[in-house]
N, C-alpha and C positions, 0 to 999 in steps of 0.2 A: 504493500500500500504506500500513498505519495505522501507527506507529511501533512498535510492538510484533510488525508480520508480516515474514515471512524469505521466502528462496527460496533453496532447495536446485535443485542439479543432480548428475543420477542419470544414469552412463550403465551398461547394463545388459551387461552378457558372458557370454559369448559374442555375436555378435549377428547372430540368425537371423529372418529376414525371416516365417516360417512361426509360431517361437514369441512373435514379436513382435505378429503379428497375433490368435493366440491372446489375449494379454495384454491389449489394446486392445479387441477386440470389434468388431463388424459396427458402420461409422461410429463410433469410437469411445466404443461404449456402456458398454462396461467404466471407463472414466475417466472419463466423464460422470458414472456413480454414485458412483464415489468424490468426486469432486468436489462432489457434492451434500451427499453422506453428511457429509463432514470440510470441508465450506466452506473449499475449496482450488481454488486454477487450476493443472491441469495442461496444460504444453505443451510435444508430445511432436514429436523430427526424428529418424527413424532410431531407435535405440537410445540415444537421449541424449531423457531427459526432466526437463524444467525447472517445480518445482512451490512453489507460493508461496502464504501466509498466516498465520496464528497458528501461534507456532513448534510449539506440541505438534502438533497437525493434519497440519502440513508434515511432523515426524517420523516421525508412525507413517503418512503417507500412503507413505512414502518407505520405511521397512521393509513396507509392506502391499505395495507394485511388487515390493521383492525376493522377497517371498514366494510369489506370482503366480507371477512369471516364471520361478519354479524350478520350480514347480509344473507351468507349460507347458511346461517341458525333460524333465518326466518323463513327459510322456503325459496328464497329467489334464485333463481338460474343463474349462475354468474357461466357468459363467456369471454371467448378475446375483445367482441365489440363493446360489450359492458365491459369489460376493463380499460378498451380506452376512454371510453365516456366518460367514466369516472377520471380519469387523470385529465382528459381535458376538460372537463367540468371545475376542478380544481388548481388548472393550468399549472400542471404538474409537467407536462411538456416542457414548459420554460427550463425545467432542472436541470436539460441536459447540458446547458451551458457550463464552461468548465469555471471553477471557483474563481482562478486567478484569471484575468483576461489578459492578462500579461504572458501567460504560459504558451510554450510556441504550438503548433499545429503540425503534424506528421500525417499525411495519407498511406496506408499501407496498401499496394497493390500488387498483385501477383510477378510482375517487373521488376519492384521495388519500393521504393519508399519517394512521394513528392510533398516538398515543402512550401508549402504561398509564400511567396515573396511580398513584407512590405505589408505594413498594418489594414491596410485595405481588403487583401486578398485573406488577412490569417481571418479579419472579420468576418467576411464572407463565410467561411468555410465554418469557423463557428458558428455562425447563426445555421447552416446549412445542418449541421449535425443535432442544433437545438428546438426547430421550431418546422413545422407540417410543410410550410409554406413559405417558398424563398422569391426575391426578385433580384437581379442582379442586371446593372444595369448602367451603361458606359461603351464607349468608342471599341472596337477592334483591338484583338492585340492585349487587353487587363487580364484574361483567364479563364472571364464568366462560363464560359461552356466548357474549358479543358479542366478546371476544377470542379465541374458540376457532374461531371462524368466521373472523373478520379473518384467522388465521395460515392458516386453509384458504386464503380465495382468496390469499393470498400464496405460498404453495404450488404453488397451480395456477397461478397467473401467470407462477411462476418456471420452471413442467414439472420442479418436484420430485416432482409425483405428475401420477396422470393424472386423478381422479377425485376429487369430493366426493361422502359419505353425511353425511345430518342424519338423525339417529337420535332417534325418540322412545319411551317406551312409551307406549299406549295408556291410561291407567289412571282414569278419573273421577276428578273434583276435585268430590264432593258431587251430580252429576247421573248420568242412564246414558243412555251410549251409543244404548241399543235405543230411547229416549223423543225423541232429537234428529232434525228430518226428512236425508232424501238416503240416499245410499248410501253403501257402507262410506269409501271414498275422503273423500268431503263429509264424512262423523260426522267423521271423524281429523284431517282440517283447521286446524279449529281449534287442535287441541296443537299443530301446528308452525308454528302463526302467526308467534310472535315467531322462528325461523331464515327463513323468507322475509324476514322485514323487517328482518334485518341482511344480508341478501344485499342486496334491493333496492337500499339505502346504499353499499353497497360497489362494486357491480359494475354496478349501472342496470337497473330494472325488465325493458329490450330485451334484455340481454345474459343476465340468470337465464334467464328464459325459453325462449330457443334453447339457453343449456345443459340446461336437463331436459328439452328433447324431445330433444336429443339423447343422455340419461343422464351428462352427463358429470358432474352435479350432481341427485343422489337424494335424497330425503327420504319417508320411509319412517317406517312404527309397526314397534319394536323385533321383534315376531314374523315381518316378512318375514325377518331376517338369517339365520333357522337353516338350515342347510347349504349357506353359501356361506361361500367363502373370497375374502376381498379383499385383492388386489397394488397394490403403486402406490396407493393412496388416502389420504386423508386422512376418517377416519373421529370423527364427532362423538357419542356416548352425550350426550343432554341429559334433565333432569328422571332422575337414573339411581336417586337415594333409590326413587323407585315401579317396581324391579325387582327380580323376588326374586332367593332364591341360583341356583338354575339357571338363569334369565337372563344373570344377571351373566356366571356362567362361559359358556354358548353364545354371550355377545357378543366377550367376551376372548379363545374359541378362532377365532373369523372374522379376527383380523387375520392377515396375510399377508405376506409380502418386501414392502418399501419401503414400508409403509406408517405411518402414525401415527397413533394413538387419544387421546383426550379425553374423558373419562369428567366430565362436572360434574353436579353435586345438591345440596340442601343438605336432609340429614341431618335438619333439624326439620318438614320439609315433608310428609310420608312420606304417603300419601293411597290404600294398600293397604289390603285389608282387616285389619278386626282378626283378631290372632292369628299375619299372614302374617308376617315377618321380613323388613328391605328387604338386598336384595344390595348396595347400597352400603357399608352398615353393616357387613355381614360382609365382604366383598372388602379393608376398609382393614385389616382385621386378617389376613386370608387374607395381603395380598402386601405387608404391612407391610416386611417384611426382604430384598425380591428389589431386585438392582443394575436398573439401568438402567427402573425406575418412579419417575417422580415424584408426590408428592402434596403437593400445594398448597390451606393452608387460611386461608379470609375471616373477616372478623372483622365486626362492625359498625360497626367504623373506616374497612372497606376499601368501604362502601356508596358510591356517585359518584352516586346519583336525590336529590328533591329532599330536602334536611337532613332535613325530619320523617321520611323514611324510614327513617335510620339512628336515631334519638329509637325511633320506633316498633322497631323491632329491639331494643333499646338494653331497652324496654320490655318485650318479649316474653320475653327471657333472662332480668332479673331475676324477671320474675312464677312462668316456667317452675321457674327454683331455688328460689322459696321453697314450705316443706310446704302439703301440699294441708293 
């Protein structure tokens, strides 16, 4: 343990073997979520359980048992979805924020290990790890989608979730679609080029591969999501400036129990048609004030491609502010 994590022991009463397993879950999947959720080791003997790590964490993991287990004494069905409910009812989500905000951020991926560069990006990346719903949002070049992916297969590494979606819309950048050779699949390709090749990086050309024939890893143009609902995943919205307002909202009603959203664009890009209005732009203002969303914005400080990139950005701001 870090010098700042605790461990509580909780023994729970009355102690009934029937409400106990209630509480627990088939294989202990009920604690395995909390443990996820609150980045805590719970380890349970009997009605004595033993649970440790960042003191807040450890606290409300530790009043979330009591609550449970009364719950299971009264008849109620507890599942994984009443467990989150309850922790987001109690914005018990927020915990997974790590104590010290000063402590640095490590991604661990099958590759290797990637570090954010630069109080911006370690931001990012914690809030990403701490709260349902992420926005990240800034110029080409800060990381928003190469760190958005990294925390996915960290994720799926860890069987925090069971799935990755790489979300694109579909939207021309100055060509159309109907003009490009192939089929629909082959046109759309290309927009998700760059999320294959930080998978590739990450996880090994062999290994992506066998996970999208096996679905466990989707990548998709934003119009397949509408009328599914997604549990357990780790869901990426990339390029999200080119979706309008009803997009927006049909993408934000898809998430599901256990899952976490990523929302990056950058705002000056916008490549819809004239007159359309981009749902990035409205959604910051739409969920400006809601707990448990974070939004995360790049600057062209926070550019890591080559210097002239950030010059050129640098360039592009001031031209854009002065009168036409």
């Amino acid at each position: 343990m870090t010098a700042t994590a605790i461990q509580r022991v909780l023994t729970l009463e009355p102690s009934d073997s029937e409400h106990l397993a209630c509480l627990c879950g088939q294989f202990d999947e009920h604690l395995k979520l909390i443990e996820s959720r609150l980045k805590v080791h719970i380890a349970a003997r009997g009605n004595t359980f033993q649970v440790s790590g960042e003191q807040g964490a450890v606290e409300e993991a530790v009043q979330l048992l009591h609550l449970l287990y009364r719950e299971c004494r009264s008849g109620t069905t507890i599942n994984p979805e009443a467990i989150h409910l309850r922790m987001q009812q109690s914005h018990l989500a927020q915990l997974t924020k790590p104590a010290d905000d000063n402590a640095p951020v490590v991604i661990r991926t099958k590759k290797g290990t990637i570090k954010p560069r630069g109080g911006n990006q370690q931001l990012y990346v914690k809030a990403i790890q701490a709260c349902d719903v992420n926005f990240g949002i800034g110029p080409a070049g800060t990381g928003k989608t190469y760190l958005a992916v990294a925390c996915a297969v960290e994720a799926l590494i860890a069987n925090q979730v069971q799935r990755i979606l790489l979300v694109r819309p579909a939207v021309e950048a100055g060509e159309k679609l109907g003009f490009l050779p192939g089929d629909l699949a082959q046109k759309i390709d290309p927009y998700l080029r760059p999320l294959y090749d930080a998978l590739y990086e990450m996880l090994g050309n062999e290994t992506v591969t066998k996970l999208i024939e096996r679905n466990v890893i989707e990548i998709a143009p934003l119009a397949y999501m509408r009328g599914r609902t997604l549990n357990d995943s780790f869901i990426i919205l990339d390029e999200a400036q080119n979706t309008t307002r009803e997009q927006m909202k049909m993408f934000l009603t898809r998430i599901g129990f256990g899952s976490t959203a990523v929302i990056t664009g950058d705002a000056t890009q916008v490549d819809l048609p004239r007159g359309t209005p981009s749902g990035l732009k409205h959604v910051l203002n739409v969920l400006a004030d809601i707990d448990g969303i974070s939004m995360t914005y790049f600057q062209a400080k926070d550019v890591v491609r080559h210097p002239l990139v950030q010059k050129i950005v640098e360039a592009y701001d001031r031209f854009d502010g002065e009168p036409g």
